[in-house]
Structure formats: structure tokens, C-alpha cells
C-alpha positions in Angstrom: -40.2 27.7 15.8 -38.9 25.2 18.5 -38.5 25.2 22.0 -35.3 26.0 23.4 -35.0 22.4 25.0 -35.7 21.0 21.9 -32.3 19.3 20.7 -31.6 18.7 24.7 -34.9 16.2 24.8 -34.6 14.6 21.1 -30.8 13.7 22.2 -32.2 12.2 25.8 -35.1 10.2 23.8 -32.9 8.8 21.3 -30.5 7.7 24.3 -33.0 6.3 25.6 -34.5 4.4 23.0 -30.6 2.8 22.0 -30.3 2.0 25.7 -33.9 0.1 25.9 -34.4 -1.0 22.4 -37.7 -2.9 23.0 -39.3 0.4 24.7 -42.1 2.2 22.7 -42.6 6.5 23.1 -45.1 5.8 26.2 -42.4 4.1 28.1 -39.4 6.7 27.1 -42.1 9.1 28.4 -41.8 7.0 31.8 -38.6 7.1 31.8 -38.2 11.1 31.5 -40.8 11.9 33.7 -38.4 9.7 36.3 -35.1 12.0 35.1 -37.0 15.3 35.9 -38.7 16.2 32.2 -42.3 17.7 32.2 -43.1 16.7 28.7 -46.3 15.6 27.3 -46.5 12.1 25.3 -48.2 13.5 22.3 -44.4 15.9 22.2 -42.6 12.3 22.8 -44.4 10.8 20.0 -43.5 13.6 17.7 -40.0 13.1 18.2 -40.0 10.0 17.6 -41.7 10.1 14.9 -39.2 12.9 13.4 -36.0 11.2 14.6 -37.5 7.5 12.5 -37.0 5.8 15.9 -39.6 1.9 15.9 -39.5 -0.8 18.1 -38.3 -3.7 16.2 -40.5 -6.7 16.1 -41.0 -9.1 19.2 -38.6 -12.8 17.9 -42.0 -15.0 18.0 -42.0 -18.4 20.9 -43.7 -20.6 18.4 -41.7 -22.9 16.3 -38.4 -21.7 17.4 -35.2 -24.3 16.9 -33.5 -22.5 19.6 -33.4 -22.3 23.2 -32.6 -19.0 25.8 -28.9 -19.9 25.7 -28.4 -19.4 22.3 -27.9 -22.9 21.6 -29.6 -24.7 18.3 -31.1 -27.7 19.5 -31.7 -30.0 16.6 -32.1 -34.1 16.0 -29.8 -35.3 13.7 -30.5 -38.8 12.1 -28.6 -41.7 13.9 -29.9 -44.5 11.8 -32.0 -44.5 8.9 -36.2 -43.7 9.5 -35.0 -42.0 13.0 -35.9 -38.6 11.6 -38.8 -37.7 9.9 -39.9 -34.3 8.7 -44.0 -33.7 7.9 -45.8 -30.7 5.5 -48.5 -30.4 4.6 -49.3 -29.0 0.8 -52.4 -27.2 -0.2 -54.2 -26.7 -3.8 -57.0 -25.9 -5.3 -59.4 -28.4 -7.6 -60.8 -26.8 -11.4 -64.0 -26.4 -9.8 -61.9 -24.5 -6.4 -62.3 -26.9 -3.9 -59.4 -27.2 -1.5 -57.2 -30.4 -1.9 -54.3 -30.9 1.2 -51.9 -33.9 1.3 -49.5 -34.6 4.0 -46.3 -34.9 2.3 -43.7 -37.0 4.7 -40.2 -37.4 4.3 -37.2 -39.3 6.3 -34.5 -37.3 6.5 -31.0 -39.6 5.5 -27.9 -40.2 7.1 -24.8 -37.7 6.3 
């Protein structure tokens, strides 16, 4: 049996959760206590829970090969040996031992 606000609060959550897509149930709960709702964040999380609402994953800083303006910023090769690109490659020996090389390669002209 649900409460007579019920379909009033699940459409206001999932409002709210399209309009700030990187807030979590605590901070919808913020956000409805500021509109006027009394409702409890264990009630929030429920919804949320119901409706299949997640916060997508943070885009991670390191290693990125793009900048806050949404440009790629990459070197291209000018000459030949101007850019190089580095990995390194990891195995195992027959008696399990770990064996790394650095495995180098210069990157050619187009």
C-alpha cells in the first residue's frame, strides 16, 4: 500500500536526477527538502532504487588526450624520430618470476 504522494515524489526525484545527472539520492534529498518535501532519505533511496536511477561514473583526470574545451590535443609527427610512443609489456618466467621490457616505438610520417 503506498502513500498518496507517492507517484507526485517518484516524478519530482526522477526530475531531478535528469536535471543534475551527477547527483546521488542524498543530494536529490537536499534538493526536496529545499522545494518543501518532508521525506526521509532512507524513502529517497527506495525510489531510486525502484525507478533504476545511478550516477554514471566520474570521466577520470589521468591520462586524458583532451582538454575542458572539447578540443583533442595531440602531437603529430613533423619529421621522422619527433614522436615516440613507450609501453611497457609484462610476463611471466617458467619458474613465475616477473619479466617487463619497455617496448619503444617512433611513430612515422603520414
Amino acid at each position: 500500500m503506498g502513500r498518496a504522494d507517492e507517484a507526485t515524489l517518484t516524478a519530482d526525484i526522477v526530475e531531478l536526477a535528469t536535471q543534475y545527472g551527477r547527483y546521488g539520492y542524498r543530494r536529490i534529498t537536499a534538493l526536496l527538502h529545499a522545494a518543501g518535501w518532508a521525506v526521509n532519505v532512507k524513502r529517497v533511496e527506495r525510489i531510486w532504487r525502484r525507478e533504476g536511477l545511478k550516477v554514471p561514473h566520474r570521466q577520470p583526470k589521468k591520462g586524458r588526450l583532451w582538454l575542458n574545451d572539447g578540443s583533442c590535443v595531440r602531437l603529430r609527427p613533423e619529421h621522422p624520430n619527433h614522436v615516440w610512443s613507450y609501453d611497457f609489456v609484462e610476463d611471466r618466467t617458467h619458474n613465475g618470476r616477473k619479466f617487463r621490457m619497455l617496448a619503444t616505438n617512433a611513430l612515422r610520417l603520414r
